[in-house]
Backbone bond lengths (Angstrom), bond angles and torsions (degrees), N, CA, C in turn:
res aa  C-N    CA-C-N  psi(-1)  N-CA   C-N-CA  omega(-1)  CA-C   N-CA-C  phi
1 X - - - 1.442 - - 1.530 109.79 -
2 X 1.661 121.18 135.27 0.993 117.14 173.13 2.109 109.49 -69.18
3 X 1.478 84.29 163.38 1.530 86.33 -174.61 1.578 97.31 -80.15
4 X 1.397 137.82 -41.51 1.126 87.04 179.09 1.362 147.84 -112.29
5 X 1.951 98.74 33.88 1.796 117.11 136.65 1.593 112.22 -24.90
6 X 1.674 103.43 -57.39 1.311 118.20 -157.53 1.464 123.25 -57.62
7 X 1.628 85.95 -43.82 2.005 107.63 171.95 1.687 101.89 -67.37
8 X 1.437 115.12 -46.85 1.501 108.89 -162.62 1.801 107.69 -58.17
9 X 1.337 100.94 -39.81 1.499 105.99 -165.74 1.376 102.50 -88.21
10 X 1.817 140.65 -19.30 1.450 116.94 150.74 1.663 114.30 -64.73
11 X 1.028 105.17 -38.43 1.771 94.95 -175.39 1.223 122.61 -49.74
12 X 1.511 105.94 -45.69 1.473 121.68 165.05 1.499 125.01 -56.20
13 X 1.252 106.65 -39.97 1.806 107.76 160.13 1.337 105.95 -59.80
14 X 1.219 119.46 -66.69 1.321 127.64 -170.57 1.795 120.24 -56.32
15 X 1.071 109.76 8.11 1.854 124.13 160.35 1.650 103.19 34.36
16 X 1.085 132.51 -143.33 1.066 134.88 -143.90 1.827 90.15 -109.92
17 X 1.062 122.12 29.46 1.335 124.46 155.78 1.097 105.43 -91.66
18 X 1.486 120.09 -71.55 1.718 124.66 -176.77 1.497 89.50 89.82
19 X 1.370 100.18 165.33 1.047 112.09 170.92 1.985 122.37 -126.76
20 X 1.453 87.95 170.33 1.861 76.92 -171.60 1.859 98.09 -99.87
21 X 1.158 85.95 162.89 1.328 95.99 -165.37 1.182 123.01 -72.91
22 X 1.511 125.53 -18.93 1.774 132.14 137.85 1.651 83.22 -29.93
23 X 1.152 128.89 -103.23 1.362 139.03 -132.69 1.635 104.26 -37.54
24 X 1.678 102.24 -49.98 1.893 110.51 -175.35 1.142 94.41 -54.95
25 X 1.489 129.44 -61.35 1.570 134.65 -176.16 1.364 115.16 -46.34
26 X 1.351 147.70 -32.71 1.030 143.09 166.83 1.500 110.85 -90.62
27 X 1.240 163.15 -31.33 1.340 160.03 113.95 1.709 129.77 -22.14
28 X 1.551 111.40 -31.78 1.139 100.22 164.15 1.966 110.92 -119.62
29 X 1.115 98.00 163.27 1.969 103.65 -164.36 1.882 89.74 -76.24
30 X 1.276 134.98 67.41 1.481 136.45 162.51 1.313 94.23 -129.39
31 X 1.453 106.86 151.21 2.017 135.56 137.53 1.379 90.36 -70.35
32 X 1.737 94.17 170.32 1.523 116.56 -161.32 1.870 96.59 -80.35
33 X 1.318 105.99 -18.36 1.224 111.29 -166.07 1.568 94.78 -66.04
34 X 1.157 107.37 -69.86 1.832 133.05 -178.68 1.754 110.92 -39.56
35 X 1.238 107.73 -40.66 1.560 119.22 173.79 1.884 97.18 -66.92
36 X 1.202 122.88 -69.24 1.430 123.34 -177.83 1.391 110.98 -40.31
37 X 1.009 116.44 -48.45 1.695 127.03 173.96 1.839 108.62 -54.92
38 X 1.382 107.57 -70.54 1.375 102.05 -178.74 1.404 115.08 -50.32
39 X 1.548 120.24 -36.41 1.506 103.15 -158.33 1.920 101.26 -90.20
40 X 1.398 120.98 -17.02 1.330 126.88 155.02 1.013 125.01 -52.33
41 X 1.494 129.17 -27.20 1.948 121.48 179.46 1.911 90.77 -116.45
42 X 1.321 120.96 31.29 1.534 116.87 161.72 1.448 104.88 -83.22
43 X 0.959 104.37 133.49 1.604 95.61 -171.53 1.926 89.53 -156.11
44 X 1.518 122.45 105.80 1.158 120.35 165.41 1.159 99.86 -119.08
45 X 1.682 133.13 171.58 1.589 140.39 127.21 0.998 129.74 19.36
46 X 1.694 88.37 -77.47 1.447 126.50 -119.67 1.513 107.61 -125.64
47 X 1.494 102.48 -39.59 1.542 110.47 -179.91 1.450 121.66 -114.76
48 X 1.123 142.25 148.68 1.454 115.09 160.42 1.739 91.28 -143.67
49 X 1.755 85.84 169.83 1.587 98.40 -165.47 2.190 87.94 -106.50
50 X 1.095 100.02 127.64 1.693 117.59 167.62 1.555 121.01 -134.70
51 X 1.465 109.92 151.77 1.065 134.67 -151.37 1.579 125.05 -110.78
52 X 0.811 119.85 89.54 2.043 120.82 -169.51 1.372 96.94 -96.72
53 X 1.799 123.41 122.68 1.277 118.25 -174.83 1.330 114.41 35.16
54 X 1.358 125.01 -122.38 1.539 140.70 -148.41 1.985 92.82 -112.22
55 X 1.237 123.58 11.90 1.575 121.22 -155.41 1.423 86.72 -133.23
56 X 1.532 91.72 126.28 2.202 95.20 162.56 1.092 125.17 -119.27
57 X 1.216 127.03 154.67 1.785 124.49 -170.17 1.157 103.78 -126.98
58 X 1.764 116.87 165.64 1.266 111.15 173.95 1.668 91.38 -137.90
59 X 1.777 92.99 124.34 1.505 97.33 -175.28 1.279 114.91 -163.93
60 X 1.253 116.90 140.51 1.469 133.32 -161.98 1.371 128.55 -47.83
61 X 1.715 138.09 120.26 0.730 166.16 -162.87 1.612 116.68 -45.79
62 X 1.223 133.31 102.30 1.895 105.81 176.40 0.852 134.03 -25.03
63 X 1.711 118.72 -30.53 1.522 108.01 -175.37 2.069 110.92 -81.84
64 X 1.139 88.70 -6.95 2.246 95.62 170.32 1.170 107.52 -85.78
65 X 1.682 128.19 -6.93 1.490 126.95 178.60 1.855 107.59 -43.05
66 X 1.182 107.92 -69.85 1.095 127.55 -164.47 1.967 116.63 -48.77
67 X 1.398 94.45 -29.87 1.297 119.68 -167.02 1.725 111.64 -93.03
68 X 1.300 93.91 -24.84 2.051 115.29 -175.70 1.766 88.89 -87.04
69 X 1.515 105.68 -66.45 1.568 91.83 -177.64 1.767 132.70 -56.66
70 X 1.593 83.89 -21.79 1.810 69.22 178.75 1.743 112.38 -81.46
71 X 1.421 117.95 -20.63 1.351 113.57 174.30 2.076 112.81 -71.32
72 X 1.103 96.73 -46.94 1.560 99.11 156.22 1.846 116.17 -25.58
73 X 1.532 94.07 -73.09 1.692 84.09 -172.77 1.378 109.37 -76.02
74 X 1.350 117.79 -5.33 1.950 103.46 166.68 0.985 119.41 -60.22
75 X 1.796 116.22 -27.81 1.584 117.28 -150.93 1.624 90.59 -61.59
76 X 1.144 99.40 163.47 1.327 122.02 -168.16 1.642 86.46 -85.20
77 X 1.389 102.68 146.01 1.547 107.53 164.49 1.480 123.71 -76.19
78 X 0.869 127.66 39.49 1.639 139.08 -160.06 1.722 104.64 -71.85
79 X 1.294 111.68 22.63 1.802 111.25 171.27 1.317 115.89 -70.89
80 X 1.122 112.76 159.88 1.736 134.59 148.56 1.249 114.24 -82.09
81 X 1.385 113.97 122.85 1.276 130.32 141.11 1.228 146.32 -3.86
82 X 1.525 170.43 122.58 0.933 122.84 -110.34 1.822 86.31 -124.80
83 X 1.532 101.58 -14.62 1.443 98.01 155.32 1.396 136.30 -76.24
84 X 1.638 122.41 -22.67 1.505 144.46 141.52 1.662 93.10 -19.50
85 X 1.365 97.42 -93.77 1.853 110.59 170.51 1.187 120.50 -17.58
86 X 1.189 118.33 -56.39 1.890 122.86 176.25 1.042 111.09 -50.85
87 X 1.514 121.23 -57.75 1.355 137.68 -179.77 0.815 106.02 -48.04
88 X 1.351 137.34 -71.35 1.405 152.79 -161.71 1.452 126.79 -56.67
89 X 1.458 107.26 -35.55 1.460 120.88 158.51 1.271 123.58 -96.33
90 X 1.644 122.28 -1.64 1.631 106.82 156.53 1.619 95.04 -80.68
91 X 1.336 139.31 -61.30 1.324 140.85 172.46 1.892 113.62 -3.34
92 X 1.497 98.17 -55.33 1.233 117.07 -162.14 1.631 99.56 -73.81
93 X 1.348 105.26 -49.26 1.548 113.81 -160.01 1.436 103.07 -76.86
94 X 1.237 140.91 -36.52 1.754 156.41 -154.66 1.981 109.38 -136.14
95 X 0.988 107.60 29.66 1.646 121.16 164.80 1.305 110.15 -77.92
96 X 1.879 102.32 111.34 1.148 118.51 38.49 2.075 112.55 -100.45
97 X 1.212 116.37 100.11 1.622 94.32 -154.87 1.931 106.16 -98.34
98 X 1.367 111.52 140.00 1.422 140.89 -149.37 1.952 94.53 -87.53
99 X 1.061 115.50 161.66 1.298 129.03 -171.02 1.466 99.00 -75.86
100 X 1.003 86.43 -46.01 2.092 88.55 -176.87 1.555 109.32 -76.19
101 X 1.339 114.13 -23.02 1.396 104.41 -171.75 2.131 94.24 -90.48
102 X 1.246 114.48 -27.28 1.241 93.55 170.91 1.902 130.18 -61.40
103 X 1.329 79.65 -31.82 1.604 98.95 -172.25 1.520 112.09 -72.95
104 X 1.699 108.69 -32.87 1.439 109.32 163.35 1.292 122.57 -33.57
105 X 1.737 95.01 -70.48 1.609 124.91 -175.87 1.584 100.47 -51.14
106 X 1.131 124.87 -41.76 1.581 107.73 -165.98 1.513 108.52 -96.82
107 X 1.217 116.27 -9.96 2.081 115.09 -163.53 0.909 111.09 84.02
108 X 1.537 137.92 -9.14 1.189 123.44 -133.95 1.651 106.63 -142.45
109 X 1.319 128.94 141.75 1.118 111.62 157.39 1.144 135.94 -63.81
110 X 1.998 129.67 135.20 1.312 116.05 -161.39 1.375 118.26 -120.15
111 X 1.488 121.04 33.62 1.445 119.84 -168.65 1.815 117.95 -64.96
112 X 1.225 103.73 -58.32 1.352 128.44 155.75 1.724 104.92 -15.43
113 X 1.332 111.31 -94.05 1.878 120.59 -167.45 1.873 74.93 -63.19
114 X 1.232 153.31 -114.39 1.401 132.71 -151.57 1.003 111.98 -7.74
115 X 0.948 151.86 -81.32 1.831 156.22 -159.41 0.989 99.24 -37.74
116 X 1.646 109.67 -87.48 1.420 122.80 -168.18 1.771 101.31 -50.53
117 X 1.297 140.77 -34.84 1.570 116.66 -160.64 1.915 86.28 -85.33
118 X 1.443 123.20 -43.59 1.060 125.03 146.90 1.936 127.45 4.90
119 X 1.432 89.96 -64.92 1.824 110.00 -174.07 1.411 85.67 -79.12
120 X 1.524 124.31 -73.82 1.713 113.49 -164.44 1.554 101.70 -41.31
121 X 1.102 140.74 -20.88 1.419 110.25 -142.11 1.068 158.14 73.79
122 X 1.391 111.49 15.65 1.267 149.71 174.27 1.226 139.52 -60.55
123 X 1.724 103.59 -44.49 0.960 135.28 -177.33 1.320 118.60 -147.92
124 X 1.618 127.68 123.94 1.233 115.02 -170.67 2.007 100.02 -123.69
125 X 1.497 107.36 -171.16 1.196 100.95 -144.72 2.128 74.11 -106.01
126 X 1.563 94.94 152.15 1.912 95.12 178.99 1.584 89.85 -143.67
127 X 1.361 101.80 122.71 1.701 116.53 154.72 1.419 107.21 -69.32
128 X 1.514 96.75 123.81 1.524 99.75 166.91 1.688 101.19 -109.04
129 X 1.035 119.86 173.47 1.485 132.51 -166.83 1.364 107.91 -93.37
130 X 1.079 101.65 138.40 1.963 122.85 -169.27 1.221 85.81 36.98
131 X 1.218 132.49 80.84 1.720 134.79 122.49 1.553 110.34 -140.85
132 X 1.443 117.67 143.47 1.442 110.71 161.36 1.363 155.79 -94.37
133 X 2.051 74.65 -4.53 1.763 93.17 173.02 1.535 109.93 -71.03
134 X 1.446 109.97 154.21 1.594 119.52 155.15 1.207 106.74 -39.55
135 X 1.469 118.34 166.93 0.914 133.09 175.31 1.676 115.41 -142.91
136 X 1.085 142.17 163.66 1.213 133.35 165.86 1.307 122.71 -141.51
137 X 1.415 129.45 139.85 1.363 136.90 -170.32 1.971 106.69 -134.00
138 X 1.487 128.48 158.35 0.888 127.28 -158.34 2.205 89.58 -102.04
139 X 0.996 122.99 169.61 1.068 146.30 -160.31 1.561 106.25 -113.37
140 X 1.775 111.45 156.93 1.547 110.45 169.00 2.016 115.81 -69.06
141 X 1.820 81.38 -27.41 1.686 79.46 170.24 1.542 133.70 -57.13
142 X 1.594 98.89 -16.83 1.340 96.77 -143.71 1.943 69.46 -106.28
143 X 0.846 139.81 -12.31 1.306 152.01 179.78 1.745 84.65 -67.94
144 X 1.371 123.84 -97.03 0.882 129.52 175.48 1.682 132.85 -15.18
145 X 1.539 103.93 -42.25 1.794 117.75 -178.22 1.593 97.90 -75.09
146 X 0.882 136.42 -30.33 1.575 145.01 -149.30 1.757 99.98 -107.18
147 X 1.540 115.68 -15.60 1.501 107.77 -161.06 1.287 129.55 77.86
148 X 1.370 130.69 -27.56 1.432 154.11 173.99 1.793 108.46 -28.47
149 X 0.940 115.28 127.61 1.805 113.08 146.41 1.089 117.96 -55.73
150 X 1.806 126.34 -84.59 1.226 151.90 149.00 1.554 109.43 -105.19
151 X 1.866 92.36 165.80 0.971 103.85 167.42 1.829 143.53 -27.88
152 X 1.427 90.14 -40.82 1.543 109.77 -176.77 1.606 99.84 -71.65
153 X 1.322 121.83 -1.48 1.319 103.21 165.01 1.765 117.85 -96.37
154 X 1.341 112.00 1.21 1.212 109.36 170.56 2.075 119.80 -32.93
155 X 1.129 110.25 161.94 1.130 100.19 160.70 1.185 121.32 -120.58
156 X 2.027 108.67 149.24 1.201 134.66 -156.17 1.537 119.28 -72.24
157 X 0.819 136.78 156.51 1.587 130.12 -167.00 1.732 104.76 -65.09
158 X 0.988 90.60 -20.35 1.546 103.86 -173.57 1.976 119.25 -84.39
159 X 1.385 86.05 -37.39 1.508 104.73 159.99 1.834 113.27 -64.52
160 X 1.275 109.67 -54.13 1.473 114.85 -177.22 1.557 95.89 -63.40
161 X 0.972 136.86 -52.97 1.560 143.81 -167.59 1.867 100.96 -38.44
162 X 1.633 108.41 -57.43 1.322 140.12 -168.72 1.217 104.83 -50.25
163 X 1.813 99.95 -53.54 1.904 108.70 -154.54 2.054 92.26 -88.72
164 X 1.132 115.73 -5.61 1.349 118.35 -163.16 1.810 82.77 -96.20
165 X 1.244 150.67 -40.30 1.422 144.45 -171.26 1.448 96.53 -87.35
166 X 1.561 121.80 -24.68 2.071 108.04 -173.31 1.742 89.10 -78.68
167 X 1.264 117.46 -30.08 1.567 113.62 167.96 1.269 141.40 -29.13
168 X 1.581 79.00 -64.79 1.662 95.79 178.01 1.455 106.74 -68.40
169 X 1.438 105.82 -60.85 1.663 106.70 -171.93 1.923 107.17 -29.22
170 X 1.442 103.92 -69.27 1.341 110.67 -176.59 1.663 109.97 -46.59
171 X 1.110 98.91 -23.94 2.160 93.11 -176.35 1.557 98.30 -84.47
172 X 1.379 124.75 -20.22 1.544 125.53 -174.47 1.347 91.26 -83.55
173 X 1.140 139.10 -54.51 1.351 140.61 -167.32 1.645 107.14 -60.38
174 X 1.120 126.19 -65.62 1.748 133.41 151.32 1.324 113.21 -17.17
175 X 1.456 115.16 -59.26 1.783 113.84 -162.72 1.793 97.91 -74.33
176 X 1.558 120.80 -49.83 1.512 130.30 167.27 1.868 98.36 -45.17
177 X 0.977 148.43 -37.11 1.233 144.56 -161.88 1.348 96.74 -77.00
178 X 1.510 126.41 -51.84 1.375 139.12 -160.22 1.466 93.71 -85.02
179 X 1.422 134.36 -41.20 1.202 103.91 -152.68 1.763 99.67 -88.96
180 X 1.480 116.20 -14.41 1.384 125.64 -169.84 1.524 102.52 -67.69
């Protein structure tokens, strides 16, 4: 395999992290010199390899704009709801969690987002002992939809806090793009 097959296909694992170039340098058989060289005569279409500080990405070309968005709006709308969602993360966070205790947490009656996370498979129903309410627990599927190992990989309030400010920044950066 050429080496920089080697770079194209970690970058590409490596998604919108990228990696730093210690990392390419120790994973692929180049000096820093040899890495500068390969990723300078990469030259596709479709892809190109770029550089943030000490971090490189591999990501699609302007002229695939046109071609990324129209598969975008095919995707099927296959979301949850945003009460599905509610459900789904008291479920996740307070398992084994009870019909009444969801409905507490939300105000709201929750038969509706049950069903449907219900139908995905998401969430299945667990008898707990001496009680008669339902109960609900999250699924390997729902392990699976999320990326997760286990549970314990959920993220921490503190994590959501984090990814909720790289949010904004990036939506401030977007709206400055448009209005410039």
């Amino acid at each position: 395999m050429e080496k920089i097959e080697i770079i194209e296909g970690l970058l590409y694992i490596a998604g919108d992290v990228g990696l730093t170039e210690e990392q390419l340098i120790m994973h692929v058989p180049v000096t820093k010199q040899q890495l500068q060289q390969e990723i300078e005569k990469h030259h596709k279409p479709h892809l190109e390899i770029s550089r943030h500080g000490q971090t490189y990405f591999l990501k699609t070309t302007p002229r695939m704009e046109k071609y990324i968005d129209r598969i975008l709006q095919d995707k099927p709308k296959n979301r949850l709801s945003q009460a599905a969602l509610e459900v789904l993360a008291i479920i996740a966070y307070n398992q084994p969690a009870s019909r009444a205790m969801i409905e507490e947490l939300r105000g709201v009656q929750s038969d509706g987002p049950i069903t449907t996370l219900l139908n995905k498979g998401l969430i299945m129903k667990k008898n707990v002992e001496n009680e008669r309410a339902s109960h609900f627990v999250t699924t390997r599927t729902f392990l699976y939809v999320f990326g997760l190992e286990s549970l314990a990989d959920l993220p921490t309030q503190d994590d959501i806090q984090e990814q909720e400010e790289i949010d904004l920044f990036f939506d401030n950066l977007k709206e400055e793009k448009n209005d410039g």
